[in-house]
C-alpha positions in Angstrom: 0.0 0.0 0.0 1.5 3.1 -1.3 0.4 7.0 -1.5 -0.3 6.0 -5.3 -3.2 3.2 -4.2 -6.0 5.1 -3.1 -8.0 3.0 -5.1 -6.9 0.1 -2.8 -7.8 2.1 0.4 -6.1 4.5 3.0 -2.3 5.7 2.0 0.6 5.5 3.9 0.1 9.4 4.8 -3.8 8.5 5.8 -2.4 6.6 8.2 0.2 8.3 10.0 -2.1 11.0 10.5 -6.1 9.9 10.7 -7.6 10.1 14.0 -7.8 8.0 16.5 -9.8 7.4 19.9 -6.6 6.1 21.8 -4.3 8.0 23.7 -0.5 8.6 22.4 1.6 6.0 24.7 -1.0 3.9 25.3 0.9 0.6 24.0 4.7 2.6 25.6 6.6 -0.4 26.7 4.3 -3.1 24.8 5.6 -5.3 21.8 3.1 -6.4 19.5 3.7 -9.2 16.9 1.6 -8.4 13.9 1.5 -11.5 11.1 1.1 -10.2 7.5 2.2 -6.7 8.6 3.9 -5.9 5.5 0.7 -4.7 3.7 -3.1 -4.5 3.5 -4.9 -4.3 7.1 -1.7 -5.6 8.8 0.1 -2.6 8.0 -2.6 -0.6 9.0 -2.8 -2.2 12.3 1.0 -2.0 12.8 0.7 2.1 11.8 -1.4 2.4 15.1 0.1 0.2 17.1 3.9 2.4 15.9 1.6 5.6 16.5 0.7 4.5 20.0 4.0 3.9 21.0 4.4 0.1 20.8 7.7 -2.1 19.5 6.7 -4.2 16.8 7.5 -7.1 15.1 6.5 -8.1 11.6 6.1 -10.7 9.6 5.2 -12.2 6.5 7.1 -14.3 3.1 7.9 -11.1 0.6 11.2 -9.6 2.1 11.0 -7.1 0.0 7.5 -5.8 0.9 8.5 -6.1 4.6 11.5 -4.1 4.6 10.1 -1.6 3.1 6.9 -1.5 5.7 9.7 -1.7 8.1 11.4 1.4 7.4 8.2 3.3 7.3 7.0 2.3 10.6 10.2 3.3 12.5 9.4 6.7 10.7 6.2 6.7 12.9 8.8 6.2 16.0 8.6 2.7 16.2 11.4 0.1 17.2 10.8 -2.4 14.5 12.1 -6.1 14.1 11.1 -7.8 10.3 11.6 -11.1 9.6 10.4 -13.2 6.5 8.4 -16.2 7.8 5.6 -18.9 6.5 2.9 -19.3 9.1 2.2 -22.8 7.7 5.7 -24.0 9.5 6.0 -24.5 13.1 9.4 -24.3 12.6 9.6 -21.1 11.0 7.3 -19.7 13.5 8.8 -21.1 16.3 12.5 -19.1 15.0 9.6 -16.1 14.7 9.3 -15.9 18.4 12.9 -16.7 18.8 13.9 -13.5 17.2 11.2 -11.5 19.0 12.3 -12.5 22.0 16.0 -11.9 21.7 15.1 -8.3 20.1 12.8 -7.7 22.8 12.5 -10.0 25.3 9.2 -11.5 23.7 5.8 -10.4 23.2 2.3 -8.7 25.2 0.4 -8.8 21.7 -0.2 -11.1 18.8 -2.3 -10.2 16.2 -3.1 -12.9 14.0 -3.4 -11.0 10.5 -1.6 -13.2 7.7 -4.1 -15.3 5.7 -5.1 -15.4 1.6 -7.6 -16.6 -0.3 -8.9 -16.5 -3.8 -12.4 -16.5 -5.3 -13.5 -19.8 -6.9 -16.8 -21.3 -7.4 -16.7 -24.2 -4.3 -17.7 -27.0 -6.7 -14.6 -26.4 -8.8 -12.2 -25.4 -5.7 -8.9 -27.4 -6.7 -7.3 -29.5 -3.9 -4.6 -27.8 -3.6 -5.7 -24.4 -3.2 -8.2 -26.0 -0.7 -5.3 -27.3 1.4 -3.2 -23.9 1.1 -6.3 -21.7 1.9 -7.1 -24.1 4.9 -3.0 -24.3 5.9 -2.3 -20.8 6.0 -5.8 -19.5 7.6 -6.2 -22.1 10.2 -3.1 -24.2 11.1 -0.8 -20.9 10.8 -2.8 -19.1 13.1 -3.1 -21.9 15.2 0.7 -22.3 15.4 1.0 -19.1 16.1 -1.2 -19.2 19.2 -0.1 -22.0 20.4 3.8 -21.1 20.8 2.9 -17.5 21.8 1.2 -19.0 24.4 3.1 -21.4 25.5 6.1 -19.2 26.1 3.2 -16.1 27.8 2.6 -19.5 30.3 6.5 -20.4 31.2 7.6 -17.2 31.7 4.6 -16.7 34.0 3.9 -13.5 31.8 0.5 -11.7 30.6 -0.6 -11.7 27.1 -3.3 -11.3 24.4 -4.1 -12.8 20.8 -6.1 -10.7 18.3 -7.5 -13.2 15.8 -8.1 -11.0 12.4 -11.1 -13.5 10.1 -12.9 -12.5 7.3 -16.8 -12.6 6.6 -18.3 -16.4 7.5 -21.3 -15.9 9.0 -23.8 -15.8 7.1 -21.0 -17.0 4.9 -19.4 -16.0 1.4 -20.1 -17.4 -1.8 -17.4 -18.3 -3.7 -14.8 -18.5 -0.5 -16.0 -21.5 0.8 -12.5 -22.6 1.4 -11.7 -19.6 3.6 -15.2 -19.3 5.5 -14.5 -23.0 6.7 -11.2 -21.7 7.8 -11.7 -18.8 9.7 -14.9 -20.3 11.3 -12.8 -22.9 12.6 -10.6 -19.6 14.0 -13.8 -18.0 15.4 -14.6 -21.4 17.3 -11.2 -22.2 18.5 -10.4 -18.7 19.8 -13.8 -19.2 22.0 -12.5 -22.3 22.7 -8.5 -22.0 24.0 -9.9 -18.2 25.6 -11.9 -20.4 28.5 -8.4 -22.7 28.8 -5.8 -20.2 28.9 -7.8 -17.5 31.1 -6.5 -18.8 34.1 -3.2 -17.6 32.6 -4.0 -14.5 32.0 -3.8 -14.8 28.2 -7.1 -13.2 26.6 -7.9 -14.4 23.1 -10.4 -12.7 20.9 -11.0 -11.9 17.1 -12.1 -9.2 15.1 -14.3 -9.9 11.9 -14.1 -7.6 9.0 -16.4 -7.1 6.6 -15.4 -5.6 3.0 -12.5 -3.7 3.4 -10.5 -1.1 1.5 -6.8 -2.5 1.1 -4.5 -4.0 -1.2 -6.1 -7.5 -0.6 -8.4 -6.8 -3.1 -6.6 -7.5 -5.8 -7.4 -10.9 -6.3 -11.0 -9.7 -7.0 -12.7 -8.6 -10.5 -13.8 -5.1 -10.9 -17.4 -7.0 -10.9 -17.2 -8.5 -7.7 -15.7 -4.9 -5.8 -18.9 -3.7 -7.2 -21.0 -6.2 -5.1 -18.7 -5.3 -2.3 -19.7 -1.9 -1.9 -23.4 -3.4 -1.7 -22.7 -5.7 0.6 -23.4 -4.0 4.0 -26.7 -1.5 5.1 -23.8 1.1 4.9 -23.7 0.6 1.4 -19.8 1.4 1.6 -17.1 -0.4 2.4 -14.5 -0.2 6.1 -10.8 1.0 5.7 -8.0 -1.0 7.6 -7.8 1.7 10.3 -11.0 0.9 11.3 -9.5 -2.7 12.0 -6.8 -1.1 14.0 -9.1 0.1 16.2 -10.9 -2.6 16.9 -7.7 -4.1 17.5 -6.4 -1.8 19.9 -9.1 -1.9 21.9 -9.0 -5.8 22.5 -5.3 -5.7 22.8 -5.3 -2.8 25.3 -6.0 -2.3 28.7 -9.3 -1.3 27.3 -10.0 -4.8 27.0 -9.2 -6.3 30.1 -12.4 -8.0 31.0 -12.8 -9.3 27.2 -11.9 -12.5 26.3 -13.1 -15.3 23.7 -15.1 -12.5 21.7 -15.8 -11.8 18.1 -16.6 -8.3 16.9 -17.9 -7.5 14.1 -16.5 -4.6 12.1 -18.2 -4.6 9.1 -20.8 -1.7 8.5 -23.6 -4.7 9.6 -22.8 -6.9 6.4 -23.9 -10.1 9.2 -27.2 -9.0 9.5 -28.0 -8.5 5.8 -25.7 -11.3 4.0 -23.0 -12.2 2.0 -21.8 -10.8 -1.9 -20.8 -12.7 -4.6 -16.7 -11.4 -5.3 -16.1 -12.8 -8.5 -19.5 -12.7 -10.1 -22.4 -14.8 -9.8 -21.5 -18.5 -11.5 -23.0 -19.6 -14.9 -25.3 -21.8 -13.9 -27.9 -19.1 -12.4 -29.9 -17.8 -15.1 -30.3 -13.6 -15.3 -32.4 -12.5 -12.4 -32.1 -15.3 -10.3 -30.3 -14.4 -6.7 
């Protein structure tokens, strides 16, 4: 995401300067681990963590793109550690944390962002892309839970996990591959939130709706048309208003929150889902 995308959403100077309902310092002594920070909503999550005074640590596999992300966050004053990293290898993210904590001494935050997808009809959803979808959106968050916790529970340490999903309730055509993903997110993040409050680790997620960033790519003009249809709102979110839903889990603001999913998408749950590459042959004109 570059001053020269505004198609794609909020520029780089949009970010360092839009508003914001959090107080400067809040995250001052706080490192946050953002997956997927190189571009997109991650980067936009990162910008107001940097803005709010945390350390951060990204991640993601283009090098290139993460340097670059990199150098423009410590502009915003923060401390910044990149490393190229898979999600789908415990190994990899097990020499993630690794770094982390010899940069830092470890993390407070994880936010989950890094996960892909691409539209397909489901009936013709290859099996490969099924199992990469499903690898990278499910497994690598769950890997990178479960070693941030495990580490949070030895050390004896506080922490909190900010699962980012996409739409799955009432589902997505043409994503089925990536609904069945992140509801598996939605329901395990529930799930390890009642086992690991005794440790003080809070889990929760935030679900977007249709968002402006440069995720949208892999759609057709046709189907960023439905998009903007696709909430009451009739518009679509920006990734800073991700961040802030972010923030506000990962904060002391959300202390007494744990194994919760909030919905940041303009009320696109209550209405329904949009069809992001076009509707498929076999429905005839004027059929839903």
């Amino acid at each position: 995401m570059t001053d020269g995308e505004v198609q794609f959403g909020l520029t780089e100077a949009d970010l360092a300067r839009i508003p914001t309902g959090f107080a400067p310092g809040l995250f001052d002594g706080r490192v946050a681990l953002v997956s997927g920070g190189g571009s997109g909503i991650g980067k936009g999550i990162a910008a107001l963590l940097a803005r709010l005074g945390a350390d951060l640590v990204i991640c993601g596999r283009n090098e290139e793109r993460l340097a670059r992300s990199a150098d423009w966050l410590r502009g915003l004053g923060a401390r910044v550690l990149a490393r190229p990293a898979s999600i789908r290898e415990p190994d990899q993210v097990e020499a993630l944390m690794d770094a982390a904590a010899a940069e830092f001494g470890g993390i407070d935050l994880l936010v989950n962002n890094a996960g892909g997808q691409f539209p397909k009809d489901a009936i013709d959803i290859p099996y490969k892309g099924w199992r990469a979808v499903v690898d990278t959106n499910l497994n690598g968050t769950w890997y990178m839970m479960q070693n941030a916790a495990r580490r949070w529970r030895d050390a004896g340490r506080p922490g909190a996990v900010v699962n980012i999903l996409a739409p799955f309730w009432p589902g997505m055509p043409q994503l089925a591959h990536s609904t069945a993903a992140r509801a598996g997110v939605a329901y395990m993040t529930k799930c390890v939130a009642v086992e690991w409050a005794p440790l003080g680790i809070r889990v929760n997620g935030v679900n977007p709706g249709t968002i402006e960033s440069s995720g949208q790519r892999v759609y057709p003009a046709e189907g960023l048309a439905t998009f903007k249809r696709s909430s009451p709102m009739m518009r679509m979110g920006n990734v800073h208003d991700i961040a802030q839903a972010v923030v506000y889990l990962g904060a002391h603001s959300g202390n007494f929150v744990t194994g919760e999913i909030i919905d940041v998408d303009g009320g696109r749950h209550c209405r329904g889902g949009s069809w992001p590459a076009g509707k498929p042959a076999y429905f005839a004109a004027g059929d839903p």
